[in-house]
Legacy VTK file of the C-alpha trace (Angstrom):
# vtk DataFile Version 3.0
C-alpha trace
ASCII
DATASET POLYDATA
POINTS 287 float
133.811 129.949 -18.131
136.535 130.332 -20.587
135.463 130.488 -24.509
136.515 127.632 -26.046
139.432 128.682 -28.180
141.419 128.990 -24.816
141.615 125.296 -25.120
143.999 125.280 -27.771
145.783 128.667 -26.439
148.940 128.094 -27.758
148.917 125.825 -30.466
148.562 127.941 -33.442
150.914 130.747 -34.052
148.969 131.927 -37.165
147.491 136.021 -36.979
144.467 136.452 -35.837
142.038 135.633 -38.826
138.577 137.134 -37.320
138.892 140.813 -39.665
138.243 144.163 -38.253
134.780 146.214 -39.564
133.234 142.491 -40.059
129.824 144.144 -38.962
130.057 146.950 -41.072
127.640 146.151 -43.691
126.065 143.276 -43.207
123.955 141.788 -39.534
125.287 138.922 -37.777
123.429 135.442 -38.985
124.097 132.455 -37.132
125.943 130.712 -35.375
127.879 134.136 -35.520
127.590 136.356 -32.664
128.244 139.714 -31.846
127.454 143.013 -29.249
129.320 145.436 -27.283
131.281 143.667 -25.029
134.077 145.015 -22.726
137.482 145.601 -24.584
140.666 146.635 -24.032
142.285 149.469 -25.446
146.123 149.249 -26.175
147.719 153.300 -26.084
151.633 151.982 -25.932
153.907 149.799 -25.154
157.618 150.554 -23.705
160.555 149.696 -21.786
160.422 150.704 -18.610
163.720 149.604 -17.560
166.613 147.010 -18.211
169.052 145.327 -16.541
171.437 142.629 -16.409
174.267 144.464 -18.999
172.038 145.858 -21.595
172.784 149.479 -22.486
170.633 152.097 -24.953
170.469 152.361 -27.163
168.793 148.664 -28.142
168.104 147.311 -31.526
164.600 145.626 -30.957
162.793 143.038 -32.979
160.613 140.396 -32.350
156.719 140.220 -31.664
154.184 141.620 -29.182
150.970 139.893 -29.618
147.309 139.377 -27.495
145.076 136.500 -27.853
141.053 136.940 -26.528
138.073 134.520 -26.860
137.047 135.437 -30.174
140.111 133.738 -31.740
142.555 131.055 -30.853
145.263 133.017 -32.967
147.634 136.153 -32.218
146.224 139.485 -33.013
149.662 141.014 -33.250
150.510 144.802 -31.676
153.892 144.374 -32.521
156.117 142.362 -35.153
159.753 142.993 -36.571
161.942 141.196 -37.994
165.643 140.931 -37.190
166.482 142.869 -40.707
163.886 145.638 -39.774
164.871 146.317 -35.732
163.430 149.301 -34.131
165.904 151.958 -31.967
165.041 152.784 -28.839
166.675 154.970 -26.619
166.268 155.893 -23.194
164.926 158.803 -23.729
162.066 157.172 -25.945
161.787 153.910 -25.380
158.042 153.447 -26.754
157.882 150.481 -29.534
155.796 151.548 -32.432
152.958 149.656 -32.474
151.122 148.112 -35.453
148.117 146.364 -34.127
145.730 145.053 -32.629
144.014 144.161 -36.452
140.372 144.532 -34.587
139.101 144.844 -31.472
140.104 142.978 -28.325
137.731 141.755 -26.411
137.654 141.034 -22.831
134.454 138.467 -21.924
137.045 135.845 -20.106
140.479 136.364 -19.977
142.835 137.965 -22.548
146.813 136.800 -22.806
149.419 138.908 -23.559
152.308 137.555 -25.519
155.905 138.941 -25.681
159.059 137.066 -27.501
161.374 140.124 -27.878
165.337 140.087 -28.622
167.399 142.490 -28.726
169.925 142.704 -32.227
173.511 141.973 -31.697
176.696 141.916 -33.646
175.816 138.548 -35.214
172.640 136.381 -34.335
174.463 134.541 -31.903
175.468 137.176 -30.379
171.473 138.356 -30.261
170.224 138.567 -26.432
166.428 138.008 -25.080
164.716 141.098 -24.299
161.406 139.909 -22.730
159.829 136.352 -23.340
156.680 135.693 -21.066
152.334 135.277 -21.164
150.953 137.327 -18.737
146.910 136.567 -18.528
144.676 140.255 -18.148
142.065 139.744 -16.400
139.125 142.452 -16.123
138.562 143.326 -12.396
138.019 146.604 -13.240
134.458 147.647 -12.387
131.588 148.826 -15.475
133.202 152.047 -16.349
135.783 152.746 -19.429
139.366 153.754 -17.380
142.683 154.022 -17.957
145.262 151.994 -16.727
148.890 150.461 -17.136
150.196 147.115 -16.211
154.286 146.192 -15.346
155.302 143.095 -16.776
158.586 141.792 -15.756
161.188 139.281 -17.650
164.892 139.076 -16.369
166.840 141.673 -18.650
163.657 144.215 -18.796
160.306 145.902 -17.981
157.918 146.700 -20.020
155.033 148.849 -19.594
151.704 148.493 -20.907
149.343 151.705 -21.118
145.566 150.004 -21.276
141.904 151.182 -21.541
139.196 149.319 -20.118
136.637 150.020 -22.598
132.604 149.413 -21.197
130.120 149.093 -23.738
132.588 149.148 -26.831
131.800 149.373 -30.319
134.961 148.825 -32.944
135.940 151.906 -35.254
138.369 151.115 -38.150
139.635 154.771 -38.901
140.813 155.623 -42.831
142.476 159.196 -44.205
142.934 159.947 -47.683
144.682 163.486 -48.849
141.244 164.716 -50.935
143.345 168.316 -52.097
146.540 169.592 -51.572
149.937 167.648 -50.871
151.115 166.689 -47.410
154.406 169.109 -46.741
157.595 167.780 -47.720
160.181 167.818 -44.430
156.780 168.059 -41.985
156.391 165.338 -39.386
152.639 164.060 -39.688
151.065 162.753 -36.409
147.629 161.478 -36.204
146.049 160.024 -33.640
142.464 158.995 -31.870
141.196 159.006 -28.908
137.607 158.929 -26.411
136.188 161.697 -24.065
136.385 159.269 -21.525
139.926 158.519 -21.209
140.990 161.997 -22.753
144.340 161.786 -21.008
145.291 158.894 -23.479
145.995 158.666 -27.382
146.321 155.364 -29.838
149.032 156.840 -32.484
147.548 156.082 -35.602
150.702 156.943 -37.412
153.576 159.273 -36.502
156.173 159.436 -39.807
159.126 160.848 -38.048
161.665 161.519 -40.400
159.478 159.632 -43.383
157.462 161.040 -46.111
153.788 160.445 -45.687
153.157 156.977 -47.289
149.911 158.147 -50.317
148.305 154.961 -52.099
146.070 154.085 -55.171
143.835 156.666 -56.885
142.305 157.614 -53.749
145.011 158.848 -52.028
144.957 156.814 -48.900
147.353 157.084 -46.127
149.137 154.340 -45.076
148.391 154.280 -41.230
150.515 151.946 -38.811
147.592 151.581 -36.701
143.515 151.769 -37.758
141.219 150.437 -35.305
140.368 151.308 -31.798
137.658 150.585 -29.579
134.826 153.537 -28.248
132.548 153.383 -25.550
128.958 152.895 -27.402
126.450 155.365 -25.530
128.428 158.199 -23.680
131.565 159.029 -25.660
132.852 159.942 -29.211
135.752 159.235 -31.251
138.081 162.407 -31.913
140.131 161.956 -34.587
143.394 164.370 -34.742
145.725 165.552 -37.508
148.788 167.649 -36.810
151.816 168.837 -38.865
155.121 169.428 -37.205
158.637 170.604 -37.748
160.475 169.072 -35.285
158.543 169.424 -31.740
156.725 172.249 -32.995
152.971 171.942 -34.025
152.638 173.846 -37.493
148.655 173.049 -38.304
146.714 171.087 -36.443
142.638 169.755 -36.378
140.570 167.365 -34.976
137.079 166.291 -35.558
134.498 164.180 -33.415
132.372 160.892 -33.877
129.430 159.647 -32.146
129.571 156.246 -32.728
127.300 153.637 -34.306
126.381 150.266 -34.111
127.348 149.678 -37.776
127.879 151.826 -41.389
130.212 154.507 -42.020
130.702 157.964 -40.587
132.914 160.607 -42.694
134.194 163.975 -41.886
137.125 166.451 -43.542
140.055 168.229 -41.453
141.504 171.214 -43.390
144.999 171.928 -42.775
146.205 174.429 -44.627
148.091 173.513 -47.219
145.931 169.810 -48.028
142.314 168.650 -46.884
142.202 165.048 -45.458
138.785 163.514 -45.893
138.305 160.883 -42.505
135.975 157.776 -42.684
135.252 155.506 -39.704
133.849 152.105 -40.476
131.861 151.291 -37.245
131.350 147.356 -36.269
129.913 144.996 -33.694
132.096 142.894 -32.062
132.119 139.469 -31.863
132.780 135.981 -33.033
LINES 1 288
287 0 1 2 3 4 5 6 7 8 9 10 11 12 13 14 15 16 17 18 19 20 21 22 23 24 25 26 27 28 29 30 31 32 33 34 35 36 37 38 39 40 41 42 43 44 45 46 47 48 49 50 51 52 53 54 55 56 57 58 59 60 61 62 63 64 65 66 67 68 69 70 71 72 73 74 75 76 77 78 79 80 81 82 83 84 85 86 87 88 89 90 91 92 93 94 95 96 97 98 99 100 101 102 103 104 105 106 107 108 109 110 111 112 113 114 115 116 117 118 119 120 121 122 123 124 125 126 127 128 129 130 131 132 133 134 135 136 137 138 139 140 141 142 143 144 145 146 147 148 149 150 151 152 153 154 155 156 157 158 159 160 161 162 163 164 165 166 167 168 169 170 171 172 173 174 175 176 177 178 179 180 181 182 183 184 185 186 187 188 189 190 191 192 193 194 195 196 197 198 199 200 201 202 203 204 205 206 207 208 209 210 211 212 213 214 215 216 217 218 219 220 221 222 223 224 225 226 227 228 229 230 231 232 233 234 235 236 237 238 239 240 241 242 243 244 245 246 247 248 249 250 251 252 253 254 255 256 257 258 259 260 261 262 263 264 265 266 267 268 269 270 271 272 273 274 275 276 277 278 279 280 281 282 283 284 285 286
């Protein structure tokens, strides 16, 4: 049976209010519940062709969100307002993805949501991208895999790249620069992944052309994406840091996690010219 929030699926356009690492530090006391359920992994989103007079490059805004049975609200992978559009080109048509906020779980049936414009001239002159709800269902067997799914509107494709995700545990990743400086005019890409879908990477930030975003006293980077899911028993969580000019990979390291049921796991990737100091705040999931 459907959880009950998919009752009111719909209703409430609020973010998804359930926090990631919310079995960090403390147990589960009722009428809370939590495990390692099933969840799904979200690598990328991108647009996989359009149609019907659109031309790259396109000016995108507008929100990509899922909604599972641990809350009734959005947990949002994408959202940009008109004022803050993201380019894409044919050539790299990925949207840069900001979410999920924790992990998605799949127990019944998870709903993707998509309300995506592309920017014109004036806002009249603004045309619809993709608008749909597609329900994911999980057919796909006990074992963590990786998979994509085509969703179709009438000016556009887009492509999902998924991970089925057995046994899952949530993993809120952090960096902080503990020596050194981060490179002016270097590219910084980090990103995470499992051993069991090795062929896939959530892009934890890539800053392009931007400096590396440092906050507060303890020098935290500012990451556009933290959390991903890891399969409980079998895998572990590698964490990678690489510096590039251009194309070219400059310094690069990576480190791996087994992961917990709950607490904190930290490690340190040298790079050269600065040390990043990694934690991973492991949680249950649930509701």
């Amino acid at each position: 049976m459907y959880c009950r929030c998919f009752l009111s699926l719909g209703l409430n356009p609020l973010a998804a209010k359930i926090p990631n690492k919310r079995f960090t530090f403390k147990k589960p006391k009722w009428p809370q519940w939590a495990s390692q359920p099933t969840t799904l992994q979200i690598f990328s989103v991108k647009v996989a062709s359009i149609r019907g007079g659109l031309q790259w490059p396109l000016h995108v805004f507008g929100m990509v969100a899922i909604r599972d049975c641990a809350d009734q609200n959005r947990n949002m992978i994408f959202d940009r307002s008109r004022d803050n559009c993201q380019i894409l080109t044919q050539e790299v048509p990925y949207l840069k993805l900001t979410g999920p906020s924790r992990a998605v779980m799949l127990s019944d049936p998870a709903t993707f949501e998509v309300n995506l414009k592309v920017k014109g001239a004036t806002e009249s002159k603004d045309e619809c991208l993709s608008f749909l709800a597609k329900t994911y269902i999980n057919y796909e067997g006990a074992h963590s895999h990786h998979l994509t799914r085509e969703y179709h509107s009438r000016l556009s494709t887009l492509e999902f790249a998924l991970g089925s995700m057995s046994f899952s545990i949530e993993a809120t990743i952090a960096l902080r620069i503990t020596s050194g400086e981060w490179p002016s005019g270097f590219r910084a890409k980090f990103t995470a992944s499992t051993t069991s879908i090795s062929c896939a990477e959530v892009i934890l930030l890539d800053s392009g052309d931007d400096k590396v975003s440092v906050v507060g006293h303890g020098r935290n980077i500012t990451l556009a994406r933290s959390v991903v899911s890891v399969e409980r028993l079998v895998e572990r969580l590698k964490v990678c840091a690489k510096a590039l000019q251009g194309d070219h990979i400059v310094a690069g390291r990576r480190m791996l996690f087994k992961p917990q049921r709950d607490g904190v796991s930290d490690g340190t990737l040298r790079l050269g010219f600065c040390t990043l100091g990694v934690t991973i705040y492991w949680s249950l999931i649930g509701y």
